[in-house]
Structure formats: C-alpha cells, structure tokens
N, C-alpha and C positions, 0 to 999 in steps of 0.2 A: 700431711697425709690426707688431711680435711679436704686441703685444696685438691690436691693430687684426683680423690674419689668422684669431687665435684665437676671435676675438670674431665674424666673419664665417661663420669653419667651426660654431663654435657654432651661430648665427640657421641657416644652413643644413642642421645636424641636427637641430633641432627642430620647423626648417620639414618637414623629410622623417617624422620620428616621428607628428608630426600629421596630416600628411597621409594617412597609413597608415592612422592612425587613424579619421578622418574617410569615408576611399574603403575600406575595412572593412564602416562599419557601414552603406553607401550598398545600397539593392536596388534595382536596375536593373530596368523592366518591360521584360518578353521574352515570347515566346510559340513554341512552335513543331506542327507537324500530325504528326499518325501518319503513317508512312509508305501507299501507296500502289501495291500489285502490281499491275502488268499479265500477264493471263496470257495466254497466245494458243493456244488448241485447233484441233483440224484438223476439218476440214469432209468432207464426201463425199455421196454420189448412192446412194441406193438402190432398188430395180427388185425388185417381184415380177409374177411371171407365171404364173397360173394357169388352171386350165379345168375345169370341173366332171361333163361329158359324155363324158371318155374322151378315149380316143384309137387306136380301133381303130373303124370304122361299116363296114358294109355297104352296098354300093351296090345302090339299085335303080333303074331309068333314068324318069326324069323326076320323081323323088322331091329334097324339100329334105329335108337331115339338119342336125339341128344340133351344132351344136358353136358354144361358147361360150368363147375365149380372152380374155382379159383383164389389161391390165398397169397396173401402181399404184406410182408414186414416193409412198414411206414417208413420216412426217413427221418432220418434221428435215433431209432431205437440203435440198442447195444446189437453186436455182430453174432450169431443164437443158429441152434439149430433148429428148424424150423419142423413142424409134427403134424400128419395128418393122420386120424382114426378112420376109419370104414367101419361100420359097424352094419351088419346084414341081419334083416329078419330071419329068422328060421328056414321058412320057407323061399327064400331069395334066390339060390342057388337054384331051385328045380324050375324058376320061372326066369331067371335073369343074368346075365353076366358082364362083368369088365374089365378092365385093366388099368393098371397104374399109368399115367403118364413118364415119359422119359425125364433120369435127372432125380428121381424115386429111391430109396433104398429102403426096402423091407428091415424093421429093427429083430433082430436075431431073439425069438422068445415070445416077441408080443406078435399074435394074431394080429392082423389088420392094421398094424400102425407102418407107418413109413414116415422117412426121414430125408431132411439135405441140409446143408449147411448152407446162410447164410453172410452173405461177408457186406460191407459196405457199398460195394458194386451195384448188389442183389437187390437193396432197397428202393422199393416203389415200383416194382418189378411183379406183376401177378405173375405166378406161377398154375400153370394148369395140372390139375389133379387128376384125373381120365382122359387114359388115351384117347387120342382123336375126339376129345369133348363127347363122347358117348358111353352108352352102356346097352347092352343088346340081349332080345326077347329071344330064349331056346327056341329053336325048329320045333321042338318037339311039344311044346306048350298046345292043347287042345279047348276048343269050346265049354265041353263039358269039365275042363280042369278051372278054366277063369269063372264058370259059369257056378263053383260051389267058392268063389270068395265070396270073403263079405269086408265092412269097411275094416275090421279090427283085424281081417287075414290079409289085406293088401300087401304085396312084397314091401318091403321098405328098404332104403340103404340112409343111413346119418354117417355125414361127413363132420368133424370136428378138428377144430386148429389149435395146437399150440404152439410156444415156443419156450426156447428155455437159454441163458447166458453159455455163450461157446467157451470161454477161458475160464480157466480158476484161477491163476493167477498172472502176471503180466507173461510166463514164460509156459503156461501148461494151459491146454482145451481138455474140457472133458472128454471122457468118449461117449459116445452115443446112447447107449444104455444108461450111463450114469448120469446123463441129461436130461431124459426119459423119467429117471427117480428124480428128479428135483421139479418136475412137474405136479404140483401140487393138487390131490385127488379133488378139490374143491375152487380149484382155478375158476378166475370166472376166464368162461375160452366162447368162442362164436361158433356155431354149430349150425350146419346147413342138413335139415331133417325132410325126406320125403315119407 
C-alpha cells in the first residue's frame, strides 16, 4: 500500500511537472485597445457690438442722421438668442425717432428689448439694429426747444447686447422670455451709449 501511495504521489508529480511544461510553452491569442480619453471643454456666447458713425450727431429738425449699430455672435459660441435693449432718455421721443431693423422681434412684456435667434449659420454675421442704419430728428423740433438743452438734457438712446443659450436640453430650446430670465441683471454685456 506504501508502494501503491508512493507510486500515485509519483504519477501525480509528473502529471503536474508536465503540465507546467506543456501550459509554459502554450501562447494564448489576446488582443487588447489603447486606451480612450474623454475630455470635456466648456462652452460659451460671445457678443460684439459696434458702430462705426460715432456716437455724438447733431440734430437738425426733420433731418435722418445715421448711425449704424450692429451686433455679431463670434464663431464658436453655443447657438443663443441673441438680445438688444433700447433704452431712451425721457425726453427722446419729443426730439427723435426710429425703428427696429428687419429679422427684430419685440420680447412680449419688456419695453425696448428685441430679440432673434441665432443658429450656427448666423455666426460672424453683424446683424443691423436700426432700420436703414438711422434714426430721425421730429419736423416738429424748434430752435428755441434745442436752444433750452443743456449737456445732462441731451436726448440719448443706449443700445445693449446680450445673449443667452437657445436649448435646455439636447431636445427643448427655451422660449424667449425665459432666455430673457436667464440673462443675468449683472452680465458683463457691451453697451453702445450716445
């Protein structure tokens, strides 16, 4: 039985030395990929707004002056709707008038702002903000009415651009008013001031 155990433990170390041997010199086909980085960069809107005519005119009554503002999302920003303020002195109306340029949409609730949608096309694209790049002196404006300004009663109009991301999510755009709210009261925005 001695022998017999001996003789078992034997067969089963030379079963194991061989098999060592044999799974040794085996090459196994494998394969495997280079790795694969995802990186994820940041996105953003950006807005010029310029005007080539100045920003100081002289009125003369029933005269159009031009002035030409104009705003342009860069290329590369995200696809936005794009925001222009008007904002009128007081006395602006009784001395001056103008018009939106075409392609404009008045936002439903806010005085003076207007609106368009931006898409990829649109970028690097000025966009003209006053019809026919003017804005025109009432007929009815008189000597003695220009003759009681002073520098702090000068009419004024300030032009202001924003812009704000057009989708919420891959499959919904905001609407316009609620683009408008995501406009942040303390943006820094470009602002063309006469």
């Amino acid at each position: 039985m001695k022998t017999m155990k001996k003789t078992i433990a034997l067969l089963v170390a030379v079963s194991m030395i061989v098999g060592c041997a044999i799974g040794g010199t085996l090459a196994w086909l494998t394969h495997s990929t280079g790795p694969v980085t995802n990186t994820f960069t940041t996105s953003d809107i950006e807005v010029t707004l310029e005007e080539t005519t100045g920003d100081t005119y002289k009125m003369i009554p029933g005269y159009t002056i031009t002035k030409d503002p104009k705003v342009t999302v860069t290329t590369g920003s995200e696809e936005c709707y794009l925001f222009v303020k008007m904002e009128k002195s007081n006395n602006f109306d009784i001395f001056m008038t103008y018009e939106i340029a075409e392609g404009w949409t008045a936002l439903n609730g806010i005085a003076g702002v207007y609106y368009r949608v931006i898409k990829t096309a649109d970028m690097d694209r000025p966009h003209n903000i006053l019809k026919d790049d003017q804005v025109a002196v009432e007929d009815t404006v008189t000597k003695a009415m220009m003759d009681g300004l002073t520098s702090e009663t000068y009419p004024t109009l300030t032009v202001t651009a924003y812009a704000s991301q057009l989708y919420k999510n891959n499959t919904e755009t905001f609407a316009a008013t609620e683009a408008w709210e995501n406009v942040p009261a303390n943006s820094s925005t470009q602002t063309d001031g006469e």
